[in-house]
PDB file of N, CA, C and O in Angstrom:
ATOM      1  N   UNK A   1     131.904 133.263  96.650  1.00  0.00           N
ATOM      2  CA  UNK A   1     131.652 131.825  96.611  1.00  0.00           C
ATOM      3  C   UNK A   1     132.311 131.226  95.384  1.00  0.00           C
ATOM      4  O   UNK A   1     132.220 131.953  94.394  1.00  0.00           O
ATOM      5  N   UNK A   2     133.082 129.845  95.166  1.00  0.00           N
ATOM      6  CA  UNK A   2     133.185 129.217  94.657  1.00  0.00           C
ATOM      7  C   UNK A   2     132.444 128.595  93.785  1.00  0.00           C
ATOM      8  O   UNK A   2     131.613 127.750  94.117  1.00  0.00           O
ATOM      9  N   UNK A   3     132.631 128.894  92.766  1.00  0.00           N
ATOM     10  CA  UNK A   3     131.634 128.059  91.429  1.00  0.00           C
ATOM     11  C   UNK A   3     131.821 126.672  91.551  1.00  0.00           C
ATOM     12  O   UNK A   3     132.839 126.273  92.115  1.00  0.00           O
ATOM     13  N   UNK A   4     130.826 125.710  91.020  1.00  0.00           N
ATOM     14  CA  UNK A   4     130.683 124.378  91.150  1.00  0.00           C
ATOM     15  C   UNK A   4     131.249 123.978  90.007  1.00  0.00           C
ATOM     16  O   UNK A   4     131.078 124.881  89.188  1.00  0.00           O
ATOM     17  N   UNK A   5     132.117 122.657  89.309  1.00  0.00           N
ATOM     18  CA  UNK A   5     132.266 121.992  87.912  1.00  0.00           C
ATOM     19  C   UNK A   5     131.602 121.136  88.479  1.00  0.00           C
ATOM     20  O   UNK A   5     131.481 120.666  89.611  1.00  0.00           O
ATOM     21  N   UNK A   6     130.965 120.945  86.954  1.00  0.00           N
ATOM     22  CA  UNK A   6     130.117 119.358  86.658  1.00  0.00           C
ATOM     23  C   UNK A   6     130.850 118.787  85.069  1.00  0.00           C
ATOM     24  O   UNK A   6     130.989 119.432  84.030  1.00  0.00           O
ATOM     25  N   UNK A   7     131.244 117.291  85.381  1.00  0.00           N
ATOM     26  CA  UNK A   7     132.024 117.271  84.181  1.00  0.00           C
ATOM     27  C   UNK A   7     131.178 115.961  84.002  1.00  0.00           C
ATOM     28  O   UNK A   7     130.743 115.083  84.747  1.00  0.00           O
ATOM     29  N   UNK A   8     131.145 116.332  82.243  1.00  0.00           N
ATOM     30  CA  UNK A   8     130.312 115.470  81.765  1.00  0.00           C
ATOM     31  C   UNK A   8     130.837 114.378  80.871  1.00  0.00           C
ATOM     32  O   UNK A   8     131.308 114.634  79.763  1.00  0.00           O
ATOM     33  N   UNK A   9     130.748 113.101  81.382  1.00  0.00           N
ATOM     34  CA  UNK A   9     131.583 111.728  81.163  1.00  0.00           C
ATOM     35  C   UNK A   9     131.246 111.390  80.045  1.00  0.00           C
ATOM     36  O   UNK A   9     130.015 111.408  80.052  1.00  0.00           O
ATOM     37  N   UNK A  10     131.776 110.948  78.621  1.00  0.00           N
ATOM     38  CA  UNK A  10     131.075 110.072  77.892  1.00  0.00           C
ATOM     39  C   UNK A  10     131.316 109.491  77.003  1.00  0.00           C
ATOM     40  O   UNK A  10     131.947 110.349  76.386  1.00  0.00           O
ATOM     41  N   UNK A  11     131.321 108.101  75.990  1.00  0.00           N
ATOM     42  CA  UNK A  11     131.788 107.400  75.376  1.00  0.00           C
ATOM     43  C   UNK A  11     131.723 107.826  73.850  1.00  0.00           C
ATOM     44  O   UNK A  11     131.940 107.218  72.802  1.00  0.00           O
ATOM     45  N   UNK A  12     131.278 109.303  74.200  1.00  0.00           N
ATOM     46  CA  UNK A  12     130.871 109.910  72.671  1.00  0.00           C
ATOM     47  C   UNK A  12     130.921 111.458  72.835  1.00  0.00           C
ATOM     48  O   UNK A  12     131.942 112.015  73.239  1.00  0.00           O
ATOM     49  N   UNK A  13     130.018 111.996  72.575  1.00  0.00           N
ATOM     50  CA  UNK A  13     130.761 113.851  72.256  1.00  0.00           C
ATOM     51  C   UNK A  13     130.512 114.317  73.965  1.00  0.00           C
ATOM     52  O   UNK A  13     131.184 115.263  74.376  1.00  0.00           O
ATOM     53  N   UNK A  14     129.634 113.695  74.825  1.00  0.00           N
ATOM     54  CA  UNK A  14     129.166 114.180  75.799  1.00  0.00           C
ATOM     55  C   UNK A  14     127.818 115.485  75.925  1.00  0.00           C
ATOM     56  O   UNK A  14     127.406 116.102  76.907  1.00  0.00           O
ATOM     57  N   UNK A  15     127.487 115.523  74.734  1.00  0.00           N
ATOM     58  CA  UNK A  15     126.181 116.132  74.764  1.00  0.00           C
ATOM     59  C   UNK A  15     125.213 116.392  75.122  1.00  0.00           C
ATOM     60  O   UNK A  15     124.695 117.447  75.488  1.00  0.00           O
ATOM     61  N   UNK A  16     124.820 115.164  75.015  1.00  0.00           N
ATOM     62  CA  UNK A  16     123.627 114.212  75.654  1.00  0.00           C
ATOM     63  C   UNK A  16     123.741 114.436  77.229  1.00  0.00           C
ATOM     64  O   UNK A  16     122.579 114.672  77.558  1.00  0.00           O
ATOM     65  N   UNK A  17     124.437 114.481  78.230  1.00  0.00           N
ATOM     66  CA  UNK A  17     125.079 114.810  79.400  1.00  0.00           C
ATOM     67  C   UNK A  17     125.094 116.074  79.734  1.00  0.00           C
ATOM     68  O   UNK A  17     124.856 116.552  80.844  1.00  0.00           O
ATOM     69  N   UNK A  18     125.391 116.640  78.712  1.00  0.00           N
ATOM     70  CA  UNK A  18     125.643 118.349  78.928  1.00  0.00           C
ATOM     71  C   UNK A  18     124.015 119.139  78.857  1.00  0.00           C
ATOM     72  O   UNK A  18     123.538 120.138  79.395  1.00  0.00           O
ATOM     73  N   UNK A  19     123.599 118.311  78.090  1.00  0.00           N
ATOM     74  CA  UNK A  19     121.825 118.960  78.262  1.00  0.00           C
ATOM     75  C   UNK A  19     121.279 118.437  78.978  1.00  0.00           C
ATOM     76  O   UNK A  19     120.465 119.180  79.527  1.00  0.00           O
ATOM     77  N   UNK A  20     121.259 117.250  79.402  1.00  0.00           N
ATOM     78  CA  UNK A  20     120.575 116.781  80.908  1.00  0.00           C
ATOM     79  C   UNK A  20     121.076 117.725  81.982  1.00  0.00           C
ATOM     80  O   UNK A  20     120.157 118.263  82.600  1.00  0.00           O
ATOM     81  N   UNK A  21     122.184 118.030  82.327  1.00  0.00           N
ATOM     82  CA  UNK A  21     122.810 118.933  83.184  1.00  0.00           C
ATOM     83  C   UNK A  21     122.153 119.821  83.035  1.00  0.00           C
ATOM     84  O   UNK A  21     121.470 120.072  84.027  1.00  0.00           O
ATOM     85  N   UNK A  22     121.959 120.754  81.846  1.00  0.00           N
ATOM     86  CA  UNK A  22     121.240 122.191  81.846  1.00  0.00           C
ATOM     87  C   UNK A  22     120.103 121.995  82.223  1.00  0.00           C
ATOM     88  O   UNK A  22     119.714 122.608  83.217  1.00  0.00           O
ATOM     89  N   UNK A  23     119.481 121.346  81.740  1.00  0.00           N
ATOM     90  CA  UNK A  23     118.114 121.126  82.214  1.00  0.00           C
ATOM     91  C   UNK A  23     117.672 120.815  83.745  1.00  0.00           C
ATOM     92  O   UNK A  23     116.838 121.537  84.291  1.00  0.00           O
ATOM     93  N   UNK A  24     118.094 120.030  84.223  1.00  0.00           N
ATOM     94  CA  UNK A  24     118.089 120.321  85.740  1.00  0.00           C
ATOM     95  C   UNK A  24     118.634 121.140  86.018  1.00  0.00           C
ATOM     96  O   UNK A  24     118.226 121.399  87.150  1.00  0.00           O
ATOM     97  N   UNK A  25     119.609 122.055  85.671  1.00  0.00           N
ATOM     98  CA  UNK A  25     119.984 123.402  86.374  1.00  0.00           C
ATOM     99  C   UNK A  25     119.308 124.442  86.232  1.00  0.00           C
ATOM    100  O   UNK A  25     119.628 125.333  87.020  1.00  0.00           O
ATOM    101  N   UNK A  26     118.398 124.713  85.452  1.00  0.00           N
ATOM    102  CA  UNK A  26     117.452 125.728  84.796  1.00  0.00           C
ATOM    103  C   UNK A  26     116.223 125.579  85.717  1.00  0.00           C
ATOM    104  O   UNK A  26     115.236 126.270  85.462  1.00  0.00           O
ATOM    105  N   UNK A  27     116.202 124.730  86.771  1.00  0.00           N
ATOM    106  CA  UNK A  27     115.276 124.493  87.690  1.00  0.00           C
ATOM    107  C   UNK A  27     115.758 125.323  88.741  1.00  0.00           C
ATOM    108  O   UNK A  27     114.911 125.908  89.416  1.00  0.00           O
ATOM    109  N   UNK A  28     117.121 125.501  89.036  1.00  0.00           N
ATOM    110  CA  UNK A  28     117.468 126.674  90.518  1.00  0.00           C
ATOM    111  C   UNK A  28     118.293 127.422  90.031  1.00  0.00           C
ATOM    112  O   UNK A  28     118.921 127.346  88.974  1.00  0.00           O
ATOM    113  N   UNK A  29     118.284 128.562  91.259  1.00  0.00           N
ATOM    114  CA  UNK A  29     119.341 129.439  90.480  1.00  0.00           C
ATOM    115  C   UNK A  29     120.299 129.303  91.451  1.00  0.00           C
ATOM    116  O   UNK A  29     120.204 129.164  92.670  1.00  0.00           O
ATOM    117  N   UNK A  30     121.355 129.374  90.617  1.00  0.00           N
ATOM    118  CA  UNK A  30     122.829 128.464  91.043  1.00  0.00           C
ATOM    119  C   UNK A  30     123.252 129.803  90.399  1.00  0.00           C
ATOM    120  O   UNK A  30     122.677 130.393  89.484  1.00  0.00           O
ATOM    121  N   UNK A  31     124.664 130.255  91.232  1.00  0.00           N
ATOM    122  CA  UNK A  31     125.036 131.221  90.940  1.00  0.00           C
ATOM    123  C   UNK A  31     126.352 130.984  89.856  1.00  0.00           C
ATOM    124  O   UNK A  31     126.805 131.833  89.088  1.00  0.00           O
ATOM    125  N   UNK A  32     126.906 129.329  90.061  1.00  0.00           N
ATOM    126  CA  UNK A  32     127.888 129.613  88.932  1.00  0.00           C
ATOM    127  C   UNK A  32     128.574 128.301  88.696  1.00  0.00           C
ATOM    128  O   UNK A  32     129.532 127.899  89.356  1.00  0.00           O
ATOM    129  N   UNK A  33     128.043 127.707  87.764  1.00  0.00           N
ATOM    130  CA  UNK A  33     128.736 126.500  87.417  1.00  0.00           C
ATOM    131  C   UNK A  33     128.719 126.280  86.199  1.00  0.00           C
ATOM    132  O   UNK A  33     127.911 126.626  85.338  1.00  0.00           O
ATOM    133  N   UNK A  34     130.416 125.194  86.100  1.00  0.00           N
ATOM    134  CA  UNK A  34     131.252 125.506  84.904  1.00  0.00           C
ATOM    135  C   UNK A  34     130.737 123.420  84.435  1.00  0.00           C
ATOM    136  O   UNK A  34     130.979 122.575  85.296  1.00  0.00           O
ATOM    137  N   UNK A  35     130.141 123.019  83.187  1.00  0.00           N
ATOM    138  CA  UNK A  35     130.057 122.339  82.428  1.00  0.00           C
ATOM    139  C   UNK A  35     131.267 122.213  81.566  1.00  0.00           C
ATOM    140  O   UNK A  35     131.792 123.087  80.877  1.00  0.00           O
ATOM    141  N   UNK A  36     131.658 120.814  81.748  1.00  0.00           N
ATOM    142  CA  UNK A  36     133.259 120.434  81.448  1.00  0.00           C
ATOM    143  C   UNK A  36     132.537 118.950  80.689  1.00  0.00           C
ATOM    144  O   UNK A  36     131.707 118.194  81.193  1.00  0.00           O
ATOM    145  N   UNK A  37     133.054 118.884  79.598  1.00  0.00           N
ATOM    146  CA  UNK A  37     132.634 117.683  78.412  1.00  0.00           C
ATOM    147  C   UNK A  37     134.340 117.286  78.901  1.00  0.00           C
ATOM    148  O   UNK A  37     135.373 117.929  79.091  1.00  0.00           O
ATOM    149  N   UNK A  38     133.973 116.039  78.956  1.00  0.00           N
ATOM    150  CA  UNK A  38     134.855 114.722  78.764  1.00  0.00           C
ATOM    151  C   UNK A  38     135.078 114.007  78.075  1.00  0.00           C
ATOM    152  O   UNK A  38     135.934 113.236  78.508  1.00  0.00           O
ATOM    153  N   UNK A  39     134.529 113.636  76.443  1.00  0.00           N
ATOM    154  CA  UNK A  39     134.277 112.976  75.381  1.00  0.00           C
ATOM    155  C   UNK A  39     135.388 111.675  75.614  1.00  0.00           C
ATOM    156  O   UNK A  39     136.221 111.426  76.485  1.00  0.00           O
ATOM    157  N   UNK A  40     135.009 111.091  74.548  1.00  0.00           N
ATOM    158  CA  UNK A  40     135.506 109.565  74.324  1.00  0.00           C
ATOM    159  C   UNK A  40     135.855 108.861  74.946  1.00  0.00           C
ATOM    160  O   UNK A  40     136.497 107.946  74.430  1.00  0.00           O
ATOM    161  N   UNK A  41     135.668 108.860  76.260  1.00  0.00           N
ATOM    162  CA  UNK A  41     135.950 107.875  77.335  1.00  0.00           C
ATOM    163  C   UNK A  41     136.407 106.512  77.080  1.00  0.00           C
ATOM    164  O   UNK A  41     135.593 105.931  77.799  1.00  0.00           O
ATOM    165  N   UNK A  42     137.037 105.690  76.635  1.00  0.00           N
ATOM    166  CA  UNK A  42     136.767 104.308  76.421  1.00  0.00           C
ATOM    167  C   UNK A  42     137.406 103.413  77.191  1.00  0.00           C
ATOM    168  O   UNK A  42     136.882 102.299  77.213  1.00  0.00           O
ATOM    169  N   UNK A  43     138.383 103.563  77.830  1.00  0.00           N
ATOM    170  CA  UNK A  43     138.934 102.354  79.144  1.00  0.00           C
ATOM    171  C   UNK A  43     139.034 103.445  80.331  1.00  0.00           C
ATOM    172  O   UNK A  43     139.086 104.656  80.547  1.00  0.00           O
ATOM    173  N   UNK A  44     139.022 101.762  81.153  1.00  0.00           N
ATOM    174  CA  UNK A  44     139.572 102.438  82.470  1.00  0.00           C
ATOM    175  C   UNK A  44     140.244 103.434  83.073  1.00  0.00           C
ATOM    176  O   UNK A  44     139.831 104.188  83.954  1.00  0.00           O
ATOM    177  N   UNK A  45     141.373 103.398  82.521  1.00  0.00           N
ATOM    178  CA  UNK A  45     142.403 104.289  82.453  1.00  0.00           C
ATOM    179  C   UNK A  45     141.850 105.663  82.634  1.00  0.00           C
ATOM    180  O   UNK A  45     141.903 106.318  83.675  1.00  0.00           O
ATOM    181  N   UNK A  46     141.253 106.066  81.377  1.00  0.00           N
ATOM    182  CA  UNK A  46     140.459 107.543  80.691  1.00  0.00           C
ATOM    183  C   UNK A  46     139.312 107.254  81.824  1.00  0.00           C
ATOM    184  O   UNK A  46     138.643 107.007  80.820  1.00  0.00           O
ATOM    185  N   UNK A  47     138.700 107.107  82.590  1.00  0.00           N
ATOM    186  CA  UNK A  47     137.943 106.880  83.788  1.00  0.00           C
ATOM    187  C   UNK A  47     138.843 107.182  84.824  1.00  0.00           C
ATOM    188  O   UNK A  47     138.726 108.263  85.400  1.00  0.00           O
ATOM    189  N   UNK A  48     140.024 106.121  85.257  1.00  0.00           N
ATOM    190  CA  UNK A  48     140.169 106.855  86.485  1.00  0.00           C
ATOM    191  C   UNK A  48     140.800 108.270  86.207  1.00  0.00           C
ATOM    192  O   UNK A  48     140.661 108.864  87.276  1.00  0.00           O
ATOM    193  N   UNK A  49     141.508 109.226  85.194  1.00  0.00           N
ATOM    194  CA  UNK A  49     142.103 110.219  84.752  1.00  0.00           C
ATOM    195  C   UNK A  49     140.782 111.216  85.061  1.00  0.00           C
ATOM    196  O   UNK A  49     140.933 112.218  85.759  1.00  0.00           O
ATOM    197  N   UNK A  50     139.707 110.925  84.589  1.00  0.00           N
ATOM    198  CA  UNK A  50     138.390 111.804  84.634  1.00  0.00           C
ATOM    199  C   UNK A  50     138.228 112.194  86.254  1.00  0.00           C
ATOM    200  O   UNK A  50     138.332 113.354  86.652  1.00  0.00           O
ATOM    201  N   UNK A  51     137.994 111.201  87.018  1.00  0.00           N
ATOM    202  CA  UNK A  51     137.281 111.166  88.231  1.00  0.00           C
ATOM    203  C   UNK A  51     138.577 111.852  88.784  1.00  0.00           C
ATOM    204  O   UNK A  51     138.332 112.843  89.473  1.00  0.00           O
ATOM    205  N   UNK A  52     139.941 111.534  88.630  1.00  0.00           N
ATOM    206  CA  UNK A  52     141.117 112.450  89.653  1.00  0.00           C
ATOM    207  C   UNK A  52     141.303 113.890  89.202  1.00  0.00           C
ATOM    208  O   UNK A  52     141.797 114.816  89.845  1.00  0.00           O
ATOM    209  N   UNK A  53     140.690 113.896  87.667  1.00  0.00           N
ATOM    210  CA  UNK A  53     140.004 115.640  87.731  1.00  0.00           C
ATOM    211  C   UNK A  53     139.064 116.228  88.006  1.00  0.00           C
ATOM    212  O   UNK A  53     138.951 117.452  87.940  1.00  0.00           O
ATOM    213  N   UNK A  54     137.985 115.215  88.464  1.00  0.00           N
ATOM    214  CA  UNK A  54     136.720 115.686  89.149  1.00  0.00           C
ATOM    215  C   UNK A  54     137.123 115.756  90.256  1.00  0.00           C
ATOM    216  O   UNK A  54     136.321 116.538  90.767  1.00  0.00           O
ATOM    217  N   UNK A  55     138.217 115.324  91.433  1.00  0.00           N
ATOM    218  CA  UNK A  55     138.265 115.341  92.729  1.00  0.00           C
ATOM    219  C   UNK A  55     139.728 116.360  92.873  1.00  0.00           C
ATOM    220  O   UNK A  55     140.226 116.719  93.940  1.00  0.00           O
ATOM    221  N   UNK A  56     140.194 116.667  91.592  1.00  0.00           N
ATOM    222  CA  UNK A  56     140.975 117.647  92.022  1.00  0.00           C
ATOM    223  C   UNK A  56     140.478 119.035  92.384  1.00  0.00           C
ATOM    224  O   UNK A  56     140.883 119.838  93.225  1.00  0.00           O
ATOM    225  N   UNK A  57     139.241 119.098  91.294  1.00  0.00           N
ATOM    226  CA  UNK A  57     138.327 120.292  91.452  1.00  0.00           C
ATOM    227  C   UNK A  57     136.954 120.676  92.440  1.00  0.00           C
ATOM    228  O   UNK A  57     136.280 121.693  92.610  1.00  0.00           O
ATOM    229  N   UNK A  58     136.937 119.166  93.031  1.00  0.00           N
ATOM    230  CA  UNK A  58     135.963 119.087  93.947  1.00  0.00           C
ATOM    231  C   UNK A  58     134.806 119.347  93.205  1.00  0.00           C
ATOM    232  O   UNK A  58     133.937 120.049  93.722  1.00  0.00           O
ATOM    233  N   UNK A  59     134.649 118.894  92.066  1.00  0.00           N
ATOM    234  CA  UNK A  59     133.340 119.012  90.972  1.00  0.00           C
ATOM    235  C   UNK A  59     132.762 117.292  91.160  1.00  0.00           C
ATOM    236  O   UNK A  59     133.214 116.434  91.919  1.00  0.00           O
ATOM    237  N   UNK A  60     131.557 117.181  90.122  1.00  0.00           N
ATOM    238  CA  UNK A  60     130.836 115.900  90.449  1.00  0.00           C
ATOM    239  C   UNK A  60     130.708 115.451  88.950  1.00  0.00           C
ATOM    240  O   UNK A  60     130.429 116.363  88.172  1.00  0.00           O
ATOM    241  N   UNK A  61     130.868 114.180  88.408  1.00  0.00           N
ATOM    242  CA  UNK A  61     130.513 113.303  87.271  1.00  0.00           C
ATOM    243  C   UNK A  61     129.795 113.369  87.273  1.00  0.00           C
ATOM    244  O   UNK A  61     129.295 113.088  88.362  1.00  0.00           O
ATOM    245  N   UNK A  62     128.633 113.869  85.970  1.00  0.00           N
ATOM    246  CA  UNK A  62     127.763 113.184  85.269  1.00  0.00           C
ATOM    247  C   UNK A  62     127.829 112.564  84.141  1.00  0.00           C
ATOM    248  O   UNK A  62     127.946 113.274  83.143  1.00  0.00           O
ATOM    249  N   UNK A  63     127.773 111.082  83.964  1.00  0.00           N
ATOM    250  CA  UNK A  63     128.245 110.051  82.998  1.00  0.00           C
ATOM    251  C   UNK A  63     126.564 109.664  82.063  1.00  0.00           C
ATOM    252  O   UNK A  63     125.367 109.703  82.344  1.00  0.00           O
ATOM    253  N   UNK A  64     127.454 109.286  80.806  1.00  0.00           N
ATOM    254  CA  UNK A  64     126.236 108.654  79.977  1.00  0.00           C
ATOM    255  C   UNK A  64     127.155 107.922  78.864  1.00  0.00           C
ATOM    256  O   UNK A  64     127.424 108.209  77.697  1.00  0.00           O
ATOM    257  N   UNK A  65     127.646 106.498  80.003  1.00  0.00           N
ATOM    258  CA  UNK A  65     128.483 105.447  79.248  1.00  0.00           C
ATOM    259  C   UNK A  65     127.538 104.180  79.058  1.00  0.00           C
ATOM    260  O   UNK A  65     126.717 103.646  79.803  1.00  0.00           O
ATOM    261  N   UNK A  66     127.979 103.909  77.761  1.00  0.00           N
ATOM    262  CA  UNK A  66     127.322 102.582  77.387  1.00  0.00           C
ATOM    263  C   UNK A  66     127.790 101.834  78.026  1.00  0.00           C
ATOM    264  O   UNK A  66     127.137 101.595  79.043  1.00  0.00           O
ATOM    265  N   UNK A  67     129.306 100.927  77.840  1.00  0.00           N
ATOM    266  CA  UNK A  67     129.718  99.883  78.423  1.00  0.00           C
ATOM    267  C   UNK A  67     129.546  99.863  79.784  1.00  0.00           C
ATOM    268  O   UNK A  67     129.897 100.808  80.490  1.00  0.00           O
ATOM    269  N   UNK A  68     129.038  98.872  80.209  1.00  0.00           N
ATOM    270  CA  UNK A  68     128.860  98.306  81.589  1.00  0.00           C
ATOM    271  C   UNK A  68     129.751  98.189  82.810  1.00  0.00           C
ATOM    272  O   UNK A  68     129.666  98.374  84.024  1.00  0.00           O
ATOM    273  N   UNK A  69     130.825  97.716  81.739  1.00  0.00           N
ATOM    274  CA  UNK A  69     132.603  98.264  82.703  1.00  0.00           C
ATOM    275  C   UNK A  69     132.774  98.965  82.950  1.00  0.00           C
ATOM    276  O   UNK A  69     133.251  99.135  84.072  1.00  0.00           O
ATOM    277  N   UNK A  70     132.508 100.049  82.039  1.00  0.00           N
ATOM    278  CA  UNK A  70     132.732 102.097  82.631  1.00  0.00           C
ATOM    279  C   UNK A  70     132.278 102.005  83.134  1.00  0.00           C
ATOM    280  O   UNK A  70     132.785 101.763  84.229  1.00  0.00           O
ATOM    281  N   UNK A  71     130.793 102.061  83.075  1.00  0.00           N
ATOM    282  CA  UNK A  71     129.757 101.991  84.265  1.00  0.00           C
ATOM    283  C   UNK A  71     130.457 102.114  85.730  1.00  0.00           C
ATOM    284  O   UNK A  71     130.741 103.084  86.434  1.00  0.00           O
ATOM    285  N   UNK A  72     130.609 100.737  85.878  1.00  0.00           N
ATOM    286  CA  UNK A  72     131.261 100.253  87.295  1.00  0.00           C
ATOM    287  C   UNK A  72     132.557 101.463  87.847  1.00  0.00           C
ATOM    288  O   UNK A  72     132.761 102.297  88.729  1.00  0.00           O
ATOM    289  N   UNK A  73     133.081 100.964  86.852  1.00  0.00           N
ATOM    290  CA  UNK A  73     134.312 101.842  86.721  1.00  0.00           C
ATOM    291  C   UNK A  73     134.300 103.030  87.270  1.00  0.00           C
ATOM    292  O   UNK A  73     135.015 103.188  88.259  1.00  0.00           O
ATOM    293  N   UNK A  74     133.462 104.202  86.755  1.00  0.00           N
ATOM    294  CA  UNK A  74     132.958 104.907  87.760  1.00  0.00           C
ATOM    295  C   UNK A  74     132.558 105.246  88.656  1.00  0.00           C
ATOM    296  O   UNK A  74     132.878 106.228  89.327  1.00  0.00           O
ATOM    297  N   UNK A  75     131.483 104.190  88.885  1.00  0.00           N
ATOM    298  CA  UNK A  75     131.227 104.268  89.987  1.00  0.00           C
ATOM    299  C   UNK A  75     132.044 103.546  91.805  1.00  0.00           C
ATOM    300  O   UNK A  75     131.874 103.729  93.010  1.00  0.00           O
ATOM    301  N   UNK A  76     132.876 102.753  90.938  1.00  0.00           N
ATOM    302  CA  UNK A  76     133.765 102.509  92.132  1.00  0.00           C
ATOM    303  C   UNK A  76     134.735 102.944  92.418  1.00  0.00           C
ATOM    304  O   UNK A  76     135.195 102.610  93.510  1.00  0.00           O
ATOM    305  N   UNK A  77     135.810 104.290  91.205  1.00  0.00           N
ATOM    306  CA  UNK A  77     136.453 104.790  91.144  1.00  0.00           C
ATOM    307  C   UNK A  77     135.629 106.565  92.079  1.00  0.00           C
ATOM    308  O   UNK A  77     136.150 107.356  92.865  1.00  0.00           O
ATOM    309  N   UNK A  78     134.527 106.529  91.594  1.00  0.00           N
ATOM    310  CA  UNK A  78     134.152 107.737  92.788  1.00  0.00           C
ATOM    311  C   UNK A  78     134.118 107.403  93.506  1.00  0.00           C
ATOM    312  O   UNK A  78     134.907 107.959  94.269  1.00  0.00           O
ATOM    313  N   UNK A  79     133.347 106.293  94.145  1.00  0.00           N
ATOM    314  CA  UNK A  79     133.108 105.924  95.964  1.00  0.00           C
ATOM    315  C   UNK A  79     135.117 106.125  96.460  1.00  0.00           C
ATOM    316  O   UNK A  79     135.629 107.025  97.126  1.00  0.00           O
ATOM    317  N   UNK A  80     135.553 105.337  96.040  1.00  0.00           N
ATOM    318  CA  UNK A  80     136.614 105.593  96.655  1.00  0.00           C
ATOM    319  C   UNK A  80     137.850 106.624  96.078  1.00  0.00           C
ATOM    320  O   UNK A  80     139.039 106.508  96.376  1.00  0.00           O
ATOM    321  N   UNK A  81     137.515 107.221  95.560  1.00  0.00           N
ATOM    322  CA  UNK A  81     137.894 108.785  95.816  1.00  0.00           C
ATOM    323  C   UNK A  81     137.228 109.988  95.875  1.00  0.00           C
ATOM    324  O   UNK A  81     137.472 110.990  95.204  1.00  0.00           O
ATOM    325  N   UNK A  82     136.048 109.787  97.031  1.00  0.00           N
ATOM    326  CA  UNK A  82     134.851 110.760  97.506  1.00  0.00           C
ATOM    327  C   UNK A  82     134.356 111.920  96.281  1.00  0.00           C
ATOM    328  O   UNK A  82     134.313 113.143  96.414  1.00  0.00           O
ATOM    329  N   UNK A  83     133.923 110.917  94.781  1.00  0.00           N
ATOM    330  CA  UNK A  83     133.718 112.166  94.148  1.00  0.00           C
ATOM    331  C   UNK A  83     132.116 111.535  93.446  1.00  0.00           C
ATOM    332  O   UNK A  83     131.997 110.457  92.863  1.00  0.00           O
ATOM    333  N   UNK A  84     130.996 112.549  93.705  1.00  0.00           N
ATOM    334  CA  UNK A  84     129.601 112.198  93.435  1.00  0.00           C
ATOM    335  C   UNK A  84     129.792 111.411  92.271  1.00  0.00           C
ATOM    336  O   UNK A  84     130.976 111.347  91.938  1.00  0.00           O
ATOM    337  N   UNK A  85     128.806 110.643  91.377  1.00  0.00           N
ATOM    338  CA  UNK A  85     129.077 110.388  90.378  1.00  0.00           C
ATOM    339  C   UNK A  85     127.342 110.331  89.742  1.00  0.00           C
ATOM    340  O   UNK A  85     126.599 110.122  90.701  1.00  0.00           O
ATOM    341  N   UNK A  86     126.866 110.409  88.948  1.00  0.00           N
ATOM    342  CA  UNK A  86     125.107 110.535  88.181  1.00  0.00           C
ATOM    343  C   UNK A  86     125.013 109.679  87.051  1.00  0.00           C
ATOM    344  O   UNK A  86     125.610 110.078  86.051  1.00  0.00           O
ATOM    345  N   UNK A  87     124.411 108.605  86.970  1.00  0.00           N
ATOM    346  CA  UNK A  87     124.244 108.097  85.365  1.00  0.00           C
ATOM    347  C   UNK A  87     123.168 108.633  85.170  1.00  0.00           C
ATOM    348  O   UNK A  87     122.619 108.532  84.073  1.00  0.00           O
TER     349      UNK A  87
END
């Protein structure tokens, strides 16, 4: 089986993201997934670059962006390139 990436979005070290992740994963046992920090996110750009490496890998965003634009940004940049996305 194929291991899962979860890449973790964020306008800062991505930490904060990376332990929310563990922590719900420490609830099942998942046989193998790879935690990918994304740090400094700050425009669009560095958003859509993130999400076309989350859908190259068939992995899922978990984000913890302040600005409201990322926000979106994400989330309309996953819907339309079929890739989960979690604030």
């Amino acid at each position: 089986m194929r291991g899962y990436q979860i890449f973790a979005v964020s306008d800062a070290t991505g930490a904060t993201a990376e332990l929310v992740v563990r922590a719900a994963l420490a609830q099942f046992q998942v046989v193998e997934v790879e935690i990918r920090r994304l740090p400094n996110i700050r425009t669009v750009g560095e958003v859509r670059r993130a999400i076309e490496t989350a859908q190259a890998s068939k992995g899922i965003i978990v984000h913890t962006l302040v600005s409201e634009a990322l926000r979106q940004a994400v989330l309309r940049e996953g819907r339309e390139r079929g890739v989960e996305t979690i604030d």
